[in-house]
N, C-alpha and C positions, 0 to 999 in steps of 0.2 A: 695332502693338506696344502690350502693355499692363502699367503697372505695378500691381502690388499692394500691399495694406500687408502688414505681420509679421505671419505667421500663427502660429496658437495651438499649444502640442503636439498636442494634441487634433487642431487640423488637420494639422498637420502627420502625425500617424497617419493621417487620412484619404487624405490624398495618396496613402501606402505602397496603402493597400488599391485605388486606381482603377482598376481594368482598362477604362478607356477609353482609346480611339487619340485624343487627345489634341494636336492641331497646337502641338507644343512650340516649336517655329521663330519664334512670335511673340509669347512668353510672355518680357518682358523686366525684369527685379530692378535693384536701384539700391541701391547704398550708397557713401553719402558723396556723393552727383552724380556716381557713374560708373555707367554701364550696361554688366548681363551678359546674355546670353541661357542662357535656363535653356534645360538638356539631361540625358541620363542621365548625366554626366561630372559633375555635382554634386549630391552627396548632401544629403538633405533637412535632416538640420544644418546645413550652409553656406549651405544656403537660407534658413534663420533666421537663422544671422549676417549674412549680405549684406541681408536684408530689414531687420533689427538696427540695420543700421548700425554692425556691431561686426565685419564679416571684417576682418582687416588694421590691424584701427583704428591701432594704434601706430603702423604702419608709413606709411600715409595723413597721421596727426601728424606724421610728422617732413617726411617731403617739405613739408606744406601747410608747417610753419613753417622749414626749412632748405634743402628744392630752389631755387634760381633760374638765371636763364636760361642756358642750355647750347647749342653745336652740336652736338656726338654726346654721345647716351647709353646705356649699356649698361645690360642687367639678365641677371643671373647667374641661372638658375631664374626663368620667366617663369608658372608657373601657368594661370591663365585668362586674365591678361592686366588686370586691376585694377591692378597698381602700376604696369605700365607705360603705362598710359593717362592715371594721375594724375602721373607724371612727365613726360610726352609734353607735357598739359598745363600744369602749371606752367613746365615748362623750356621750351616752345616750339620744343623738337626731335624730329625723329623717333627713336625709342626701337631699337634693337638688343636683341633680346631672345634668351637662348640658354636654351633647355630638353632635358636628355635622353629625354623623353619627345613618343615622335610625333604619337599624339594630341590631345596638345593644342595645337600649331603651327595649327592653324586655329583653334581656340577664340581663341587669342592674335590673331590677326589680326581677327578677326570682334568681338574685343571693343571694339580700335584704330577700328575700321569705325564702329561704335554711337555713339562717342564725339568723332568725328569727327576722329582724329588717326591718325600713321602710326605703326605699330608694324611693323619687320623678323624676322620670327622666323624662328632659326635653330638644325637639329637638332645637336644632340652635348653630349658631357659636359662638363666645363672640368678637367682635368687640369695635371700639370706640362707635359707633352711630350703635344702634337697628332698626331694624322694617324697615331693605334694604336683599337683597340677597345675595350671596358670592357664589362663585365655589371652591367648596368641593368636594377635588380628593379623594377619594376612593381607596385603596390598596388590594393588595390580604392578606395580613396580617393587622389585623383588629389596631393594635397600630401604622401603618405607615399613616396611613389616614391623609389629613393635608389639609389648603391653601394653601401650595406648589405647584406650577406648576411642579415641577421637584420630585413631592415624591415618591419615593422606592416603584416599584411593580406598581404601578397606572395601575386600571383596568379601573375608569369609571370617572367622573366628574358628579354631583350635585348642581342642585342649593337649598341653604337653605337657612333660616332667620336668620339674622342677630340679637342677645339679645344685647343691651350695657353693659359692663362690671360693672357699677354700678348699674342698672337696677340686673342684676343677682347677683350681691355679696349684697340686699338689708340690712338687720339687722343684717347679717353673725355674730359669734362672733366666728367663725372658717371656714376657707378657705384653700383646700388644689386644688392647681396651678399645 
């Protein structure tokens, strides 16, 4: 596993042009003292921010200065799995994490993995009323994905299942939205 420092636009251009087969599986980013493993699931922006130091920052803030110790905790929209690893951390519990999007369910776990904490990832949307479907647009950029009909990049539409919001925030004694 190796980390890098912030690369330059310029490099960052270069990246784009590589047509080398490139063992991406052990090419590993860090922002904030959380590790991700880089993949095509993150576009070379976020690759700057995560290398930055800046994906999330705010949201990294708040948890460092307001998360503490918790038995369950939930996250609504789990992404690649950064907030749930620095809550997983600070709180000292395994993190429940629910994403509409399938692809990234192992990103999320694999990031838990790296960081040496448990993260549960679990497929569905979070609606009023669980256990119906919903159409879930898909982005080319994996944090624009939404039930928006009109969402930024939309590549594909899915159907998933719907969790009710209470249903998934069950014994929560921390919830990050």
């Amino acid at each position: 596993n190796t980390v890098f420092p912030v690369p330059t636009p310029s490099e960052l251009e270069e990246i784009d042009r590589l047509t080398i087969d490139l063992s991406l599986d052990n090419i590993i980013l860090q922002t904030n003292g959380i590790s991700v493993r880089y993949g095509q699931h993150i576009d070379n922006y976020l690759v700057y921010l995560i290398c930055a130091d800046s994906y999330e920052f705010g949201d990294l803030r708040l948890i460092n200065e307001h998360a503490s110790k918790a038995n369950q905790v939930v996250i609504l929209g789990g992404g690649i799995g950064i907030i749930a690893s620095a809550l997983a951390r600070k709180t000292g519990a395994p993190v429940l994490v629910f994403d509409a999007n399938p692809s990234l369910l192992p990103h999320i776990v694999d990031t838990g993995n790296l960081n040496g904490v448990s993260l549960i990832a679990k497929h569905g949307a979070i609606a009023r009323h669980g256990g119906k479907k919903a159409q879930f647009q898909l982005s080319a950029e994996f944090w624009a994905s939404s039930l928006n009909e009109n969402t930024h990049r939309r590549t594909n539409t899915m159907e998933v299942p719907t969790i009710s919001f209470l249903e998934a925030l069950g014994d929560a004694e921390t919830v990050f939205i």
